[in-house]
N, C-alpha and C positions, 0 to 999 in steps of 0.2 A: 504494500500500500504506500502511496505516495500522498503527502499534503502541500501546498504552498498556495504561490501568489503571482500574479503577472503585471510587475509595475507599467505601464508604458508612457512614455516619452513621446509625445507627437509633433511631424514637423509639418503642415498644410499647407499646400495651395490650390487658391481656386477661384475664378472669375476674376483673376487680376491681383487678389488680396493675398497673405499669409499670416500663418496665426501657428504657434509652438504654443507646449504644457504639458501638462500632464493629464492624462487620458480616464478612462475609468478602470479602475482596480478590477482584474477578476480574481477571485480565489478559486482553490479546484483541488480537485478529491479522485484518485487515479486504485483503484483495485484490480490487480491483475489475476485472470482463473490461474488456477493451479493444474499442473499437467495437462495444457490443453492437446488439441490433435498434432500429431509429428514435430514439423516445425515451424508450425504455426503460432500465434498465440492471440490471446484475443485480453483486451483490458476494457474495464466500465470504467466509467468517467461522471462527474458531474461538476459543473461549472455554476458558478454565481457575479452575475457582472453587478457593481456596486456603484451608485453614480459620484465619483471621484474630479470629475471635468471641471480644469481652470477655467475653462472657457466654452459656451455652447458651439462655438465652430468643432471643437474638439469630441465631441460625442454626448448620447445621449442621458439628460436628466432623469435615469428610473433603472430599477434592479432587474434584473434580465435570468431565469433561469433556464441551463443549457445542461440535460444528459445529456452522453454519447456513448457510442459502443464503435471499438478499435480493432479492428482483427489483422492482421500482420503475417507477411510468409518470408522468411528469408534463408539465402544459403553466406559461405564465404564470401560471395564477389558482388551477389544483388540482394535488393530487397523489396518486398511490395507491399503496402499497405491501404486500407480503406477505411474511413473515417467515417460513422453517421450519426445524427445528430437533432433533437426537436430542440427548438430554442422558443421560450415564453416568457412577455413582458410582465411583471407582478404587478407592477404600478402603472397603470395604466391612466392614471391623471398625473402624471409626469414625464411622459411619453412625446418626443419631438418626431415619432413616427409614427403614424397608423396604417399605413398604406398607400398614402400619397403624398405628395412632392409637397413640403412645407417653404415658405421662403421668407426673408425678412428686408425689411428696405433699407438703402444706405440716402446720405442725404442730395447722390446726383440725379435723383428720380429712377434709378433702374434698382432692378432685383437680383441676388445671387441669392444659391442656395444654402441651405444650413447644412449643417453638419453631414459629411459625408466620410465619412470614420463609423467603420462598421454599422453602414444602412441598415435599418430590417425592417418588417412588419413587426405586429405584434405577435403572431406566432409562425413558424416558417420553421422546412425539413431542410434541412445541413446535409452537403457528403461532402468528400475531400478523398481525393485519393492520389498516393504518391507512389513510383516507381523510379530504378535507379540503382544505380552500380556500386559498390562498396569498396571501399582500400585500407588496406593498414598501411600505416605510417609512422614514422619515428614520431609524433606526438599523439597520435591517437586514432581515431579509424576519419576518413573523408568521405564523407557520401554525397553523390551530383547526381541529381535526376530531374521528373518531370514532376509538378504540379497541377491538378487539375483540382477547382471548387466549382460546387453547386447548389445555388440556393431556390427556395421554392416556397414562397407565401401560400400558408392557410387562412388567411383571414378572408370571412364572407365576404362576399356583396364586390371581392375583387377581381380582376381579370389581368393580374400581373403573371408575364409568363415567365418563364425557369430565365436563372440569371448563370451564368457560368465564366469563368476564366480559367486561364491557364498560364504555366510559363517555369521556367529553371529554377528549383533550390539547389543549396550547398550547405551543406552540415557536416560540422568537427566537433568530432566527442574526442576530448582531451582529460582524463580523469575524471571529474566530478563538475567538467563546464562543459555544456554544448552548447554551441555558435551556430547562427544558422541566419543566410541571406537567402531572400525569395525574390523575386520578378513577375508580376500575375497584370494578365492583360486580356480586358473583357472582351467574350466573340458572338455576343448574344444582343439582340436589340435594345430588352430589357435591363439596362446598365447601373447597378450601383455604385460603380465606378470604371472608367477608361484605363486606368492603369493605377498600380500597385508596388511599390519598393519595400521590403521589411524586412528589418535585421535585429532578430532576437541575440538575448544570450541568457541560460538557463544553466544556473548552479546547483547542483543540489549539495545540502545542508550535511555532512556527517554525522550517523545517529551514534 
C-alpha cells in the first residue's frame, strides 16, 4: 500500500495572458493485489483533488473524487499499462465546471476562458494507457514510450463527445525518485486542451 500527495506547480498560458501557482493538492491511496496473474499486476487507487488554487486561472474551486483501477504487463525490455478511472465532483456549488464553456471578462471588452488545468464535467470515465521500452542504466531503469488519455462526460442533458490525446513520456526510476516528462497533444474535436507539457517528480518516503 502506498499513501501520499501530488503538490503541483503550474505554469499557464492562454488567450495572450499567463498566470503561475500553485494548483490543487491531490492526495491518493495506491493498494496493490497480491499475486496477481503471471506478470501482470493490477493496483486500486483512489484519489481526492482538494481545492488548493492561488488563482482561478489555475484550477478548479471544489473537491473532486477519482477511483481507479491499474492493471500493468511487463517483461525486461517493455512495459504496458492501462489506467481506468470515474472521476466525481463533491461540491458541486463550487464547481467552475458543469459541462460547459465558463468565461470571464477582462476590461478590453473581449473574453478568455477560465481555467483550463485539468477541465472536466462533473462526473466523467478516465482511461490512460501507456506503452514502451524499458532500460537499465547506471542510475536506475529509463523508460520512453507512448501516451494515450481518454476522457468521456457523464453528465445528463450533455452531448460532449470523447476527448482524447496523445504523445511521448520519459520516466527514470533512480532509487526512491521517479522523474517523468510527458508531451500530450489533442486529436479529437472535442478539446480540453491543444496541447500539454508535464514534468513530475515523485519521491517516495522510506518507511
Amino acid at each position: 500500500m502506498a499513501l501520499g500527495a501530488r503538490v503541483p506547480f503550474i505554469a499557464l498560458s492562454q488567450a495572450g495572458e499567463s498566470s503561475n501557482g500553485l494548483g490543487n493538492i491531490v492526495g491518493f491511496g495506491t493498494w496493490s493485489v497480491p499475486k496477481f496473474v503471471g506478470q501482470s499486476a493490477m493496483d486500486l487507487g483512489l484519489q481526492l483533488e482538494v481545492p488548493t488554487v492561488s488563482s482561478e486561472e489555475l484550477g478548479d474551486a471544489h473537491f473532486l473524487l477519482l477511483p481507479t483501477v491499474r492493471v500493468g504487463w511487463s517483461e525486461s525490455s517493455w512495459a504496458l499499462s492501462v489506467t481506468s478511472g470515474y472521476s466525481r465532483v463533491l461540491d458541486m456549488g463550487h464547481s467552475e465546471h458543469d459541462g460547459h464553456h465558463h468565461h470571464h471578462a477582462h476590461g478590453d471588452g473581449h473574453e478568455a476562458p477560465k481555467s483550463i488545468v485539468n477541465p472536466h464535467a462533473a462526473s466523467e470515465l478516465l482511461l490512460r494507457g501507456d506503452v514502451g521500452a524499458q532500460w537499465s542504466i547506471p542510475p536506475g531503469v529509463l523508460h520512453t514510450g507512448l501516451r494515450v488519455d481518454g476522457v468521456q462526460s457523464l453528465d445528463a442533458g450533455t452531448e460532449t463527445g470523447p476527448f482524447a490525446a496523445a504523445g511521448p513520456v520519459i520516466q527514470l526510476k533512480t532509487g526512491k525518485v521517479v522523474s517523468e516528462v510527458a508531451a500530450l497533444l489533442a486529436f479529437t474535436g472535442n478539446n480540453h486542451y491543444s496541447n500539454r507539457a508535464v514534468a513530475r517528480i515523485h519521491w517516495v518516503i522510506p518507511q
